[in-house]
DRENDO-1510 file (C-alpha; in Angstrom, 1 decimal, always signed):
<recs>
REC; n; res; u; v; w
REC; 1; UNK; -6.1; -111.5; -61.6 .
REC; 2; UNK; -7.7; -115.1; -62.2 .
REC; 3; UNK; -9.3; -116.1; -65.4 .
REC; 4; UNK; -12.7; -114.5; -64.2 .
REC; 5; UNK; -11.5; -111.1; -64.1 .
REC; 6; UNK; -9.1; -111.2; -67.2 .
REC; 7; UNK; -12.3; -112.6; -69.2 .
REC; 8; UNK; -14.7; -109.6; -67.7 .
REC; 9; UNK; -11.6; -107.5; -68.8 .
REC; 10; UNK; -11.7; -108.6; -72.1 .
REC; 11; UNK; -15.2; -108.4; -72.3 .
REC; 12; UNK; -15.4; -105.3; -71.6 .
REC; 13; UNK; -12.8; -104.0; -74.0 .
REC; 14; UNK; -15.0; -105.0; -76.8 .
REC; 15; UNK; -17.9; -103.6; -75.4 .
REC; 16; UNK; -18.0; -101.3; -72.4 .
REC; 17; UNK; -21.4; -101.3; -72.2 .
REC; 18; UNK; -22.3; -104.8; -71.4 .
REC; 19; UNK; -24.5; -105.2; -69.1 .
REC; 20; UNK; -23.5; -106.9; -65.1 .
REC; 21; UNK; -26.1; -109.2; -65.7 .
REC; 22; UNK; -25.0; -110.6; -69.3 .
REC; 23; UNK; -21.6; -111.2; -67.9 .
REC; 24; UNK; -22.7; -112.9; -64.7 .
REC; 25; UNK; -25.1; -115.7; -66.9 .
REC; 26; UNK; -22.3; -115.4; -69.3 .
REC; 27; UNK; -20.0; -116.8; -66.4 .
REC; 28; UNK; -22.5; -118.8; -64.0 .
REC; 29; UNK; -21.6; -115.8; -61.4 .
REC; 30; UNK; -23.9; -113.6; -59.6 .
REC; 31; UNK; -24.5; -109.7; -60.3 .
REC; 32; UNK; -23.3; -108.6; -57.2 .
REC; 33; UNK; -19.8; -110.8; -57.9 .
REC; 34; UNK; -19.4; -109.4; -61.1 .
REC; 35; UNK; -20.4; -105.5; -59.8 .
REC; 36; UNK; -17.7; -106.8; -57.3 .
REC; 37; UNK; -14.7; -108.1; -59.6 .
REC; 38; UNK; -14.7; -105.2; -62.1 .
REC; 39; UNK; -14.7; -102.5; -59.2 .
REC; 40; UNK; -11.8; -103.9; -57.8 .
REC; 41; UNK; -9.7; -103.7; -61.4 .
REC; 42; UNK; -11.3; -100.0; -61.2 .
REC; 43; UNK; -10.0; -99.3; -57.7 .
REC; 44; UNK; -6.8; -101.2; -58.7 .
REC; 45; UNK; -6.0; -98.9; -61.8 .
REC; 46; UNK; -6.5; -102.0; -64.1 .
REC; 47; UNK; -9.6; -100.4; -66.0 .
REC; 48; UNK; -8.7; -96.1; -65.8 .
REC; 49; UNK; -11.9; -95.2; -68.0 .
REC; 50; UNK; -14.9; -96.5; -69.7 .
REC; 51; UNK; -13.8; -95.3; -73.3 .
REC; 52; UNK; -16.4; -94.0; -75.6 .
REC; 53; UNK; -15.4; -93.1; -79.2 .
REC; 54; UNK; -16.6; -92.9; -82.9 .
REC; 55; UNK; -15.5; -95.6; -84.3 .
REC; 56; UNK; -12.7; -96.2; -86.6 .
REC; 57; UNK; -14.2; -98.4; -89.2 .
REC; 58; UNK; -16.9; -95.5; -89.7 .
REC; 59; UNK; -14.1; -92.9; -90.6 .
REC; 60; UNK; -11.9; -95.6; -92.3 .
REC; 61; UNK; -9.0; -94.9; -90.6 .
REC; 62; UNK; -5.7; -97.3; -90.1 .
REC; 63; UNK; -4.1; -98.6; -87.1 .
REC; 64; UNK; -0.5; -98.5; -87.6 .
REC; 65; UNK; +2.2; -99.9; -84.6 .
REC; 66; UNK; +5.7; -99.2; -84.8 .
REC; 67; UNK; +8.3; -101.0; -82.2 .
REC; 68; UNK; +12.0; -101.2; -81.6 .
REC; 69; UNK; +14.5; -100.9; -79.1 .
REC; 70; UNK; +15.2; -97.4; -78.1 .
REC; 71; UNK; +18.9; -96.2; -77.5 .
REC; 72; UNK; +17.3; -93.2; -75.8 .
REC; 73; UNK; +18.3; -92.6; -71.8 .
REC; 74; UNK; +15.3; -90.7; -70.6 .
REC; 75; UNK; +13.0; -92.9; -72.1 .
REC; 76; UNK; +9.8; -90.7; -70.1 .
REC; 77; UNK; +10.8; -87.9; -72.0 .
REC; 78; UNK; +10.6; -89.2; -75.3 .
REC; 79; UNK; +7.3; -91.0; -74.3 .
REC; 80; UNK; +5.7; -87.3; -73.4 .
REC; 81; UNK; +7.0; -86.3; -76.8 .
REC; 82; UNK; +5.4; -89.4; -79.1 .
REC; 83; UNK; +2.4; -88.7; -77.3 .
REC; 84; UNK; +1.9; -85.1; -78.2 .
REC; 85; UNK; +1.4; -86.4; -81.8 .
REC; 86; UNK; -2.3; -86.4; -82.2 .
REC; 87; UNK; -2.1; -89.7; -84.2 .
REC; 88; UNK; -0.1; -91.7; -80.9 .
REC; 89; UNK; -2.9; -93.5; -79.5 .
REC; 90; UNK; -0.8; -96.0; -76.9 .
REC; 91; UNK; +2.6; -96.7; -75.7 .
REC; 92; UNK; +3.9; -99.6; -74.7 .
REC; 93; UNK; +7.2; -99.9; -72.8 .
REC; 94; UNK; +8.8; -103.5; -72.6 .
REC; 95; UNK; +12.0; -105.0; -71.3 .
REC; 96; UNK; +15.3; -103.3; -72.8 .
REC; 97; UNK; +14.2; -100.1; -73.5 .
REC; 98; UNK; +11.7; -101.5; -76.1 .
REC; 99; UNK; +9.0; -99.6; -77.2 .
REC; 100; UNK; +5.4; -100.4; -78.6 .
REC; 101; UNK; +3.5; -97.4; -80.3 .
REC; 102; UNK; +0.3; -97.3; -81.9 .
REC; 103; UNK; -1.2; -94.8; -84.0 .
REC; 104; UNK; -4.5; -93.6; -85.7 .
REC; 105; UNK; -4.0; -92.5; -89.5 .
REC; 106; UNK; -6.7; -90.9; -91.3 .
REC; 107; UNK; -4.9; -91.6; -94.3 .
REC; 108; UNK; -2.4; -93.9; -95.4 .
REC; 109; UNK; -0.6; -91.3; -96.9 .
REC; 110; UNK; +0.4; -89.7; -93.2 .
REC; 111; UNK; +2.4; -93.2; -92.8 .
REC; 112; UNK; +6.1; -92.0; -93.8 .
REC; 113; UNK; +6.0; -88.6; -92.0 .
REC; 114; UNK; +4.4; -90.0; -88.9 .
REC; 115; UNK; +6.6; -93.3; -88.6 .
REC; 116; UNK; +9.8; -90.8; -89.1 .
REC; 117; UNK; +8.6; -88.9; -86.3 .
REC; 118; UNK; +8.2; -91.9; -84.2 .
REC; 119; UNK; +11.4; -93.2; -85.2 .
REC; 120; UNK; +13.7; -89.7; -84.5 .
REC; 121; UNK; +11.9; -88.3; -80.9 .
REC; 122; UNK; +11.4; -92.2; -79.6 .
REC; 123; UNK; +15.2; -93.0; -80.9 .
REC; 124; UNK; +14.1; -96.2; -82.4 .
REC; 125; UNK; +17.1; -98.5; -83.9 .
REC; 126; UNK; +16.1; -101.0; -86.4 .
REC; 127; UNK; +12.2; -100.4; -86.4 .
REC; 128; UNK; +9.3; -102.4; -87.4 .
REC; 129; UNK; +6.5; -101.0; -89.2 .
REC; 130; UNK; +3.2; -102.7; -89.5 .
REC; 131; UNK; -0.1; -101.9; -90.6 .
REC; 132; UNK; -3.1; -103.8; -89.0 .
REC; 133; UNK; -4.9; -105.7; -91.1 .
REC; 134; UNK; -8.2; -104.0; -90.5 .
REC; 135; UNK; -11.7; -106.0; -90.9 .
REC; 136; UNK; -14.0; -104.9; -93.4 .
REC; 137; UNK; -14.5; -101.4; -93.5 .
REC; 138; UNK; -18.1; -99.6; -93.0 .
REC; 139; UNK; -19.3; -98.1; -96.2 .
REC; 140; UNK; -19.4; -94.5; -95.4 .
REC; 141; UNK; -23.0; -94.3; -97.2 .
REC; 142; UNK; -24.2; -96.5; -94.7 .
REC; 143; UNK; -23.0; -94.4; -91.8 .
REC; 144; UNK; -25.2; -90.9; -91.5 .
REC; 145; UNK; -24.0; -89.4; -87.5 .
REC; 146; UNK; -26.0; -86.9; -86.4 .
REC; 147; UNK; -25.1; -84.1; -84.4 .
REC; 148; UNK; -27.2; -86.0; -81.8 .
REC; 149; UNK; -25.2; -89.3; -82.0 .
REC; 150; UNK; -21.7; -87.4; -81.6 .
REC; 151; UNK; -23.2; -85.8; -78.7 .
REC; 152; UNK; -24.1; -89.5; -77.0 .
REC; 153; UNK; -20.5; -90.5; -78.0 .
REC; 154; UNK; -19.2; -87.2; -76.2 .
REC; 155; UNK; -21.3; -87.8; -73.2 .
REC; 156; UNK; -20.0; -91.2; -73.1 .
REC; 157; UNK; -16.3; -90.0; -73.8 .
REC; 158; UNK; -14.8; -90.8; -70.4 .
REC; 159; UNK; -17.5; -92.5; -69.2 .
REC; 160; UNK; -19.4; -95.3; -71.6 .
REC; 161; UNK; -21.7; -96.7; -68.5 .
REC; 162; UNK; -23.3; -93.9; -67.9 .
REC; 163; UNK; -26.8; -94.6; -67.3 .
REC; 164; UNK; -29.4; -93.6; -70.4 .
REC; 165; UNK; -30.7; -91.5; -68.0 .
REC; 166; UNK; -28.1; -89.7; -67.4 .
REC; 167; UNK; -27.1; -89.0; -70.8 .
REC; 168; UNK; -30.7; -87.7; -71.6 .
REC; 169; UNK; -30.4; -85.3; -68.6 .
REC; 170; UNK; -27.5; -83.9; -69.6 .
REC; 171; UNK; -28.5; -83.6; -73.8 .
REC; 172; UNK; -31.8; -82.5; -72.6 .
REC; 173; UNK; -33.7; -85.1; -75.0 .
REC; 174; UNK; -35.6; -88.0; -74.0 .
REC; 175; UNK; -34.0; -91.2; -72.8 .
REC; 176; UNK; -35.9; -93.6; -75.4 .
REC; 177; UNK; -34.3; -91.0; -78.3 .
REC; 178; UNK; -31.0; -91.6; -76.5 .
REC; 179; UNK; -31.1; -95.2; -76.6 .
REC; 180; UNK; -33.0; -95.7; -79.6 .
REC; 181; UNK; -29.5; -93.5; -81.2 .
REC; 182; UNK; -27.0; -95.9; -78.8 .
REC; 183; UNK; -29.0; -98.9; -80.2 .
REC; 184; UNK; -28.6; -98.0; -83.8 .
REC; 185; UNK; -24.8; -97.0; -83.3 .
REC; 186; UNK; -23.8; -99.9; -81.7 .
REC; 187; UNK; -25.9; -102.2; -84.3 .
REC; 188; UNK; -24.1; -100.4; -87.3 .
REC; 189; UNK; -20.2; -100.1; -85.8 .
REC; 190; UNK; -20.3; -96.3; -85.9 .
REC; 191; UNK; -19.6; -96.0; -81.8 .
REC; 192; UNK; -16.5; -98.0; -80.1 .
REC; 193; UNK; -16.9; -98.8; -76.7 .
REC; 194; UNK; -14.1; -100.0; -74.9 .
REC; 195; UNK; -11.7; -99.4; -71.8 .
REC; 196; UNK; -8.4; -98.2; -71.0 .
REC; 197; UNK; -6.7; -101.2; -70.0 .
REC; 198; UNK; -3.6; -101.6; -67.4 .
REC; 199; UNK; -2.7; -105.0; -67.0 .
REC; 200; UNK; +0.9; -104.4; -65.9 .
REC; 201; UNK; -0.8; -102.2; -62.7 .
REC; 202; UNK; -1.4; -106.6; -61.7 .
REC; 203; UNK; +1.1; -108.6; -59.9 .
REC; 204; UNK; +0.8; -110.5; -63.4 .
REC; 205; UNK; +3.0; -111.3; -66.0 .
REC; 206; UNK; +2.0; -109.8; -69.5 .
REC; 207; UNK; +4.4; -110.1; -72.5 .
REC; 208; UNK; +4.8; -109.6; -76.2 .
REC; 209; UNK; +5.8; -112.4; -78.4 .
REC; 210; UNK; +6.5; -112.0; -82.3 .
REC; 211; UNK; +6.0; -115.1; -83.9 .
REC; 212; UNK; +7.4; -115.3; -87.6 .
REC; 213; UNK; +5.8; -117.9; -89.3 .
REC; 214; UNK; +6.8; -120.4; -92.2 .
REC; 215; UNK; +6.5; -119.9; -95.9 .
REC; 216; UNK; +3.0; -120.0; -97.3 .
REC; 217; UNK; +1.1; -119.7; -93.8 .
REC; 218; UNK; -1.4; -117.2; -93.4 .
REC; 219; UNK; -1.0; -114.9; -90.3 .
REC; 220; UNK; -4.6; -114.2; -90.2 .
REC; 221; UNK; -5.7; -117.5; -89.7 .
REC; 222; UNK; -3.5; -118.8; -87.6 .
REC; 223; UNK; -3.6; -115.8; -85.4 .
REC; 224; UNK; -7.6; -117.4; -85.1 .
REC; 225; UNK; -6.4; -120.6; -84.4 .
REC; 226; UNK; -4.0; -119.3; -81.7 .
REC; 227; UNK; -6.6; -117.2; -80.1 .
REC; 228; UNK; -9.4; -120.4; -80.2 .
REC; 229; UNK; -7.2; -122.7; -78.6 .
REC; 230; UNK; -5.2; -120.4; -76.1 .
REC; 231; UNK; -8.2; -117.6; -75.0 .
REC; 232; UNK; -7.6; -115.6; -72.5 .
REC; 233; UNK; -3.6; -116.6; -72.0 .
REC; 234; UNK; -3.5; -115.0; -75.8 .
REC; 235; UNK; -5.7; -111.9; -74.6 .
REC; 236; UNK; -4.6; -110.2; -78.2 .
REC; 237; UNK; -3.2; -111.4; -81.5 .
REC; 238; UNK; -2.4; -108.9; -84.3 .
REC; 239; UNK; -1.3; -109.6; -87.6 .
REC; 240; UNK; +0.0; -107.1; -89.9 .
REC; 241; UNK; -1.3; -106.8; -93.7 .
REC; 242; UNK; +2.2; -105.7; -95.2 .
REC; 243; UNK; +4.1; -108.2; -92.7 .
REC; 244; UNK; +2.2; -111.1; -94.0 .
REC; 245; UNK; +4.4; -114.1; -91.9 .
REC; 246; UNK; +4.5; -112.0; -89.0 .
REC; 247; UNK; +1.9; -112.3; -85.2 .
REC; 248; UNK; +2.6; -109.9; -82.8 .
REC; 249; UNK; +0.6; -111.6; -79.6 .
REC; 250; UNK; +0.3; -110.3; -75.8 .
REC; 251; UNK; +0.3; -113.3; -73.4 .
REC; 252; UNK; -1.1; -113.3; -69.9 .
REC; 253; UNK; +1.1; -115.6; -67.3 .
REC; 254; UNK; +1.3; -115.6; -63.4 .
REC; 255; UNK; +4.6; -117.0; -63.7 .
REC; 256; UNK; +7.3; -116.8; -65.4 .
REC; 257; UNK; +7.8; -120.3; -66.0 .
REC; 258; UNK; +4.7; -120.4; -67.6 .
REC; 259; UNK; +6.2; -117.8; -70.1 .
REC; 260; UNK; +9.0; -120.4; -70.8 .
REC; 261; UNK; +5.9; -123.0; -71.3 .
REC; 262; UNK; +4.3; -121.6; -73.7 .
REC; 263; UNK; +6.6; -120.7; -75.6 .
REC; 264; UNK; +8.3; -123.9; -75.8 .
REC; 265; UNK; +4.9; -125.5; -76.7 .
REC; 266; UNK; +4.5; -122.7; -79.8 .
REC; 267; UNK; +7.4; -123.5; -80.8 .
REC; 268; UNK; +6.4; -127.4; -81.7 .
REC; 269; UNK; +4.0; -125.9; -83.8 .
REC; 270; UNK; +4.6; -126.9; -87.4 .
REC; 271; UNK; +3.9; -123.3; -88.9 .
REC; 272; UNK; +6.4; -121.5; -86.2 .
REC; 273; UNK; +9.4; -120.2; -88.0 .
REC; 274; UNK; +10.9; -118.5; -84.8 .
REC; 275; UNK; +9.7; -116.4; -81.8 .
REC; 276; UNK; +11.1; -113.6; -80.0 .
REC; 277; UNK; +9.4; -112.8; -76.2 .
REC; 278; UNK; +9.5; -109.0; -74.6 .
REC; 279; UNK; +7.7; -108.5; -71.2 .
REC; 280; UNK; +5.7; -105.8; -70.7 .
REC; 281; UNK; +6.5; -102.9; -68.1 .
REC; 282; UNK; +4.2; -99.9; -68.7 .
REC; 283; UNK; +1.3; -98.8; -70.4 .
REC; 284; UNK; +0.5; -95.0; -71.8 .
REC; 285; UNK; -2.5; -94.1; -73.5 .
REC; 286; UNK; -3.1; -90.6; -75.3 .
REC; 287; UNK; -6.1; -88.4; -76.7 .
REC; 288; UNK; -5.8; -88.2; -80.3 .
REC; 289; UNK; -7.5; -86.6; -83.7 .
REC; 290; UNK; -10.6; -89.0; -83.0 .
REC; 291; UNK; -11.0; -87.1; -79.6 .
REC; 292; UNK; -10.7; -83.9; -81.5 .
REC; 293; UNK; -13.1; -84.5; -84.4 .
REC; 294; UNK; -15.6; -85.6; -82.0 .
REC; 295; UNK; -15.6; -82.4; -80.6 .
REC; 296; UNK; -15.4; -80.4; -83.9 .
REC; 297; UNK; -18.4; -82.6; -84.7 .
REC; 298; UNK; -20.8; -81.1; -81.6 .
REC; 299; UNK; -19.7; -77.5; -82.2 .
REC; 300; UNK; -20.2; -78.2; -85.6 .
</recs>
């Protein structure tokens, strides 16, 4: 990938949805290029699906990611297994046995029982737990889904570019009811539209680093600052409300001396307390309780 398609990537993480035409004035490029370039990360198994989902600030739920080395041998087994759990969202597998899994928690109460389970069938030494710091979350009185909008969302499921069109045809309403609905979704943060993203299917290089920062620094800002300067070779920075010095970062090189590069530059930075690199082998993503719900929600 060149910087085009990882920014069209990216892009379209945030928003599915976004129109060929956007991106190409976004990017000085033509429609047919960009039609072009994101067909190719289809074809390629970069981009697997066009996500559509309700959206997690709207049911206030928490992103939790748990990683460690695993001392397991039959490390696809135990993936199969963590991903069973309805609340195991994505799996990452890194160098060493290392695993990276994210979860969904309706409540923050489900966060012993489900990191326990993580830790035991994904045989986890010395784990990390860490909560994402979430943004702020939708009042819930300013969220009223109808059974109309999870039915948009459900027709969007595995597919968010489906044409309005299409979506009326198949909900047997009109199409400006169905995009007046989208509209006002999208507007409000209720629906998440997004992709399921492959970068390691790429002759690239993608890798974690965990940057532990100095006393008194705050990981939220800085995490900004990082992603200012460094977008799209930082393609994600996470920071962890109950790991306040702690960044958890994926980094997008061609080479892997420009791995060693950047690191060596972070490292000069005055609020760097150390960092610890893991590249990236595999990603696995799994249907979870949001998947359910949304369907309880229809028959509903």
């Amino acid at each position: 990938m060149d910087k085009i398609d990882m920014l069209l990537n990216l892009d379209l993480i945030k928003n599915s949805r976004i129109s060929y035409r956007t991106l190409a004035d976004k990017y000085d490029l033509s429609v047919n290029a960009v039609h072009k370039r994101i067909k190719n990360n289809v074809e390629s198994g970069i981009i697997k699906n066009f996500t559509s989902k309700i959206s997690l600030k709207s049911l206030n739920a928490f992103q939790v990611v748990i990683f460690g080395k695993s001392k397991s041998s039959e490390i696809e087994k135990n993936i199969q297994i963590l991903g069973k759990n309805k609340k195991t969202y994505q799996i990452v597998i890194a160098a060493g046995n290392y695993l990276y899994i994210s979860g969904y928690l309706q409540d923050i109460s489900e966060l012993d029982t489900y990191s326990s389970f993580i830790i035991k069938e994904g045989n986890i030494e010395k784990p990390t737990i860490g909560l994402i710091s979430q943004s702020k979350i939708l009042n819930k009185d300013d969220i009223n889904l109808k059974k109309l909008d999870y039915k948009i969302i459900y027709s969007l499921h595995k597919n968010s570019r489906k044409k309005i069109n299409d979506i009326a045809d198949e909900i047997k309403v009109s199409s400006k009811t169905i995009k007046r609905y989208l509209s006002k979704m999208i507007e409000e943060g209720s629906i998440e539209l997004s992709i399921d993203f492959y970068p390691t299917v790429s002759n690239d290089i993608f890798t974690f680093y965990h940057m532990t920062l100095n006393e008194n620094k705050s990981n939220i800002q800085i995490a900004k600052q990082i992603l200012k300067k460094y977008y799209p070779r930082v393609i994600g920075a996470w920071t962890f409300s109950n790991l306040p010095n702690q960044i958890l970062m994926n980094i997008w090189t061609n080479t892997i001396s420009e791995i060693h590069d950047f690191e060596n530059e972070l490292k000069k930075k005055d609020y760097v307390q150390n960092i610890f690199s893991n590249m990236l082998y595999d990603f696995y993503y799994f249907d979870t309780w949001r998947d359910e719900l949304l369907i309880k929600k229809i028959k509903g």
